[in-house]
C-alpha positions in Angstrom: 17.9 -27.1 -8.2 15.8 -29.7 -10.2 16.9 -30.2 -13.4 14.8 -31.6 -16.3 16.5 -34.4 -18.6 14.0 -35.5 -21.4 15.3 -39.0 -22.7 14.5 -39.3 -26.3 16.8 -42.0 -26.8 14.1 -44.3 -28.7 14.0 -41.9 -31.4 18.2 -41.5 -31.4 18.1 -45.5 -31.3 15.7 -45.8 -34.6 17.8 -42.5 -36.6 21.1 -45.2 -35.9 19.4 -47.9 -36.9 17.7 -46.7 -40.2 21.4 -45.0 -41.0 23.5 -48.2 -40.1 21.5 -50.7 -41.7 22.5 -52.5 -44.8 23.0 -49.9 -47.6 24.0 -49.7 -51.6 26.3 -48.0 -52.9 23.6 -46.2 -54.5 22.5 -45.0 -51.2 26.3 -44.5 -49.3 27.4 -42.2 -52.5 24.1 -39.6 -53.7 25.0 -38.1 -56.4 25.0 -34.3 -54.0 28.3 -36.6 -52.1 29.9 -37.6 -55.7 29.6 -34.4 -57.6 31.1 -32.5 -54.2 33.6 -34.7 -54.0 34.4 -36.5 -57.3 34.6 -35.9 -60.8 31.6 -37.8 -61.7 27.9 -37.0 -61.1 27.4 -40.6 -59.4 29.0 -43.8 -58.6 28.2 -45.4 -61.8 29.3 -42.6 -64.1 32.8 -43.1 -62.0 33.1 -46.8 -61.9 32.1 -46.8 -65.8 35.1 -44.5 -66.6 37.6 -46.4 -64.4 36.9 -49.2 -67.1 37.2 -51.6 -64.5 34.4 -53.9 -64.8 33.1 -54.8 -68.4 29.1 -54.3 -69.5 28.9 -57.9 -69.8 30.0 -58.5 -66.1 28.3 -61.0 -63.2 27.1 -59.3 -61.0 30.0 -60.6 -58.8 32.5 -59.0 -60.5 31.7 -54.6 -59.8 32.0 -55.7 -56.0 35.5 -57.4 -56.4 36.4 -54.6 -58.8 35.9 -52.1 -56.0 38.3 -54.0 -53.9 41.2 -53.8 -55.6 44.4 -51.3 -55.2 43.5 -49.8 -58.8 40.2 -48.9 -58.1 41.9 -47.1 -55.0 44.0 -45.6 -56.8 41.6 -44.5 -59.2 39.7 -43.0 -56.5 42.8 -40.9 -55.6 43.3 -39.6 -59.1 39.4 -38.5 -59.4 38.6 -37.6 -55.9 39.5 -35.6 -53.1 39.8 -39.0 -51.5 43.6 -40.8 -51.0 41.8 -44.2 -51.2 38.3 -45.9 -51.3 38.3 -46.9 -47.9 38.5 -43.1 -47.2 36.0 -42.0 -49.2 33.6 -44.5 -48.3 34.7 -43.5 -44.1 33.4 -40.4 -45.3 30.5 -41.2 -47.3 29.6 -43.3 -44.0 30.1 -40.4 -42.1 28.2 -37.8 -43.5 25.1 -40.8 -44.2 25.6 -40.7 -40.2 24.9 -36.7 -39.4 22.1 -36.5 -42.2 20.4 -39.1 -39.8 20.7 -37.1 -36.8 20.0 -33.9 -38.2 16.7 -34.9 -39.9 
């Protein structure tokens, strides 16, 4: 019996690559993954109500906000997330099967 195997792996290869490449926050958290999962309509909407990083802030200071144990803990409280480092696993995650589905 002869079976047929059809490699398509340069197509699986490019669908990793355009999913695992650098990405925003913007991009990692849509607004369909925040308003499923949060109590905000996007990313901004919840990092502005954790009142965490001022309006005047450098543009330095929204990524060290986000790595703190109260923005975690924010997350927790607004989320169906126990931590950021879960949510964004699972924002990761789901960025991952959109690629290979489409």
């Amino acid at each position: 019996m002869n079976v047929k195997f059809e490699w398509h792996g340069d197509e699986v290869l490019r669908r990793i690559e355009n999913a695992t490449g650098q990405v925003s926050l913007p991009d990692l958290f849509p607004a369909s993954f925040m308003q499923a999962h949060t109590k905000f309509g996007t990313l901004d909407a919840m990092v502005t109500a954790s009142q965490l990083v001022k309006d005047d802030a450098t543009s330095e200071e929204p990524a060290a906000a986000l790595q703190g144990e109260v923005w975690s803990q924010f997350v927790a409280s607004n989320s169906t997330f126990s931590s950021w480092g879960e949510m964004m696993s699972a924002a990761a995650t789901e960025r991952l099967k959109k690629a290979f589905e489409g």
